[in-house]
C-alpha positions as CSV (number, residue, x, y, z in Angstrom):
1,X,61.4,-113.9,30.9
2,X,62.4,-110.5,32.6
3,X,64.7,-108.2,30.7
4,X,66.7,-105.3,31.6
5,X,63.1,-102.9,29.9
6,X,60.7,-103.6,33.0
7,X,58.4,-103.6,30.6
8,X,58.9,-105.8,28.2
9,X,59.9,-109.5,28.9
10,X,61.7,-112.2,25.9
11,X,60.3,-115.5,25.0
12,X,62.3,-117.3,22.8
13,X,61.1,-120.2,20.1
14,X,62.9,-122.7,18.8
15,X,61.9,-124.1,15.7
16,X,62.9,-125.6,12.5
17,X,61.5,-125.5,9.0
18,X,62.1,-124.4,5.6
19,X,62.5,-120.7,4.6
20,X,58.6,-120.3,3.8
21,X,57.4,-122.0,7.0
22,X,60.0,-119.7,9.4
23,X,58.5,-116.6,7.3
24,X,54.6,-117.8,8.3
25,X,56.1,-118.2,11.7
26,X,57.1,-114.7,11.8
27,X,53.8,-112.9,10.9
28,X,51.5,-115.2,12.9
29,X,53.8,-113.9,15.9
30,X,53.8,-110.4,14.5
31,X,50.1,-110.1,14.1
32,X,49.5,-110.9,18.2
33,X,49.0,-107.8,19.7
34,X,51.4,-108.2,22.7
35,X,54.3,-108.7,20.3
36,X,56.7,-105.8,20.0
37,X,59.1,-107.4,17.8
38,X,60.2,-110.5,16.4
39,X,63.8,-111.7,15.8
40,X,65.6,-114.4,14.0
41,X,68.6,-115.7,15.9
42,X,70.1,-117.3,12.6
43,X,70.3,-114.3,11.0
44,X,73.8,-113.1,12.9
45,X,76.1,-114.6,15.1
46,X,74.6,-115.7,18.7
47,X,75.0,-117.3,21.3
48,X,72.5,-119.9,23.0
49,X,72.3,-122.0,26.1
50,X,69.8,-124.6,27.5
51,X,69.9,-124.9,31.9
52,X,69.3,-128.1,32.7
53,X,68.6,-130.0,36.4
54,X,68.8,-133.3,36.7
55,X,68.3,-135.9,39.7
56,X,70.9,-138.5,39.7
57,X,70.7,-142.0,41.9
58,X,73.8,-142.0,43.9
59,X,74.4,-144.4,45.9
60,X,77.3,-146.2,47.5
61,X,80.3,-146.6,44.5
62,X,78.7,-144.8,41.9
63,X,78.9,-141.2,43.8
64,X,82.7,-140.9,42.9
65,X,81.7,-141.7,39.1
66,X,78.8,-139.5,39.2
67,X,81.0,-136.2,40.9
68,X,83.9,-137.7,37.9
69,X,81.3,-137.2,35.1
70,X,80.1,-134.0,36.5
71,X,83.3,-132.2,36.7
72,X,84.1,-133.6,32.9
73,X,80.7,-131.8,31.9
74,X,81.6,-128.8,33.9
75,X,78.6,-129.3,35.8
76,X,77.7,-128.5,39.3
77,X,76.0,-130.5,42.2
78,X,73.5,-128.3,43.8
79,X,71.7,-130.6,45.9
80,X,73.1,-134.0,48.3
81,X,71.4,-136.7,49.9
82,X,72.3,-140.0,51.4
83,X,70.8,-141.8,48.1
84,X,70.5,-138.7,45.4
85,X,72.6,-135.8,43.5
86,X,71.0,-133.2,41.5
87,X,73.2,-131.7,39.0
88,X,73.1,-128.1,37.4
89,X,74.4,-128.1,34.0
90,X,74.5,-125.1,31.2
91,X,75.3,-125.3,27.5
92,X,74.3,-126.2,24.1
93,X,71.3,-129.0,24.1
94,X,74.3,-131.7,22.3
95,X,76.3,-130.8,25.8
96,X,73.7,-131.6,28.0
97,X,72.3,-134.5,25.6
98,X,75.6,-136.2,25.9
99,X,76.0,-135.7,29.9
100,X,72.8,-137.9,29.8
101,X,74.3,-140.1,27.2
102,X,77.3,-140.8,29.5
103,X,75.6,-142.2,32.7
104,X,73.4,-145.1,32.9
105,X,69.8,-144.5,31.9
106,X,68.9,-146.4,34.8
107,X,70.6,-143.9,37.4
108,X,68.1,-140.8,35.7
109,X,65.6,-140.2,38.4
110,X,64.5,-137.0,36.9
111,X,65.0,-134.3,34.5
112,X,63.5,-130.7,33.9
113,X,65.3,-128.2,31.1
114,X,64.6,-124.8,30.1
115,X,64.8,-125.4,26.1
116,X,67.4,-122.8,24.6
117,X,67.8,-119.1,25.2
118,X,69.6,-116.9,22.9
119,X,71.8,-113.6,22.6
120,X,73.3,-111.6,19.9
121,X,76.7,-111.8,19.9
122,X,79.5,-108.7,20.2
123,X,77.6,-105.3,19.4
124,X,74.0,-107.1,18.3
125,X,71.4,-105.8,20.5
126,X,67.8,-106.9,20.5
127,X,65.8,-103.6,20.7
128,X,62.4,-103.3,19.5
């Protein structure tokens, strides 16, 4: 993704694994030659967020629910038709995983997330 150095742009990995695997992690990214620098998120406080889009059936009674269940989720309708919503929604992954949780799986018509992106928090700058 685009930063605020025109040229260099972030990609961030998410990942799990014991202490040895995130290390082997690290220097397989290192050793590629368009890598600058690679950071660990879990090594200071940060902040991260997942956008996700989702298409909703909407039809007759269940639009009120739907708009109800939105709001509650602080999320946003971008898109209206006569038989669809598609809802914006930002936050941790359990955020959005619940929203989906919380209507009925049959109502889904599609999905598309971003996976997570990440920030230091207060002062923590990611400089290479």
């Amino acid at each position: 993704a685009p930063t605020e150095d025109p040229t260099l742009s972030r990609m961030t990995i998410v990942t799990n694994g014991s202490a040895e695997v995130m290390e082997q992690i690290t220097k397989q990214l290192n050793k590629l030659v368009d890598v600058v620098k690679v950071f660990d998120l879990n090594e200071g406080r940060h902040l991260e967020r997942e956008l996700m889009l989702v298409k909703i059936r909407a039809e007759n009674g269940a639009r009120e629910e739907i708009k109800r269940t939105a709001d509650i989720f602080r999320g946003r309708i971008v898109d209206v038709t006569d038989k669809t919503y598609t809802i914006e929604l930002t936050g941790p992954r359990d955020k959005l995983d619940a929203f989906l949780e919380a209507l009925d799986p049959l109502m889904i018509l599609e999905t598309v997330r971003t996976g997570a992106s990440g920030i230091g928090r207060g002062d923590w700058i990611m400089r290479a």
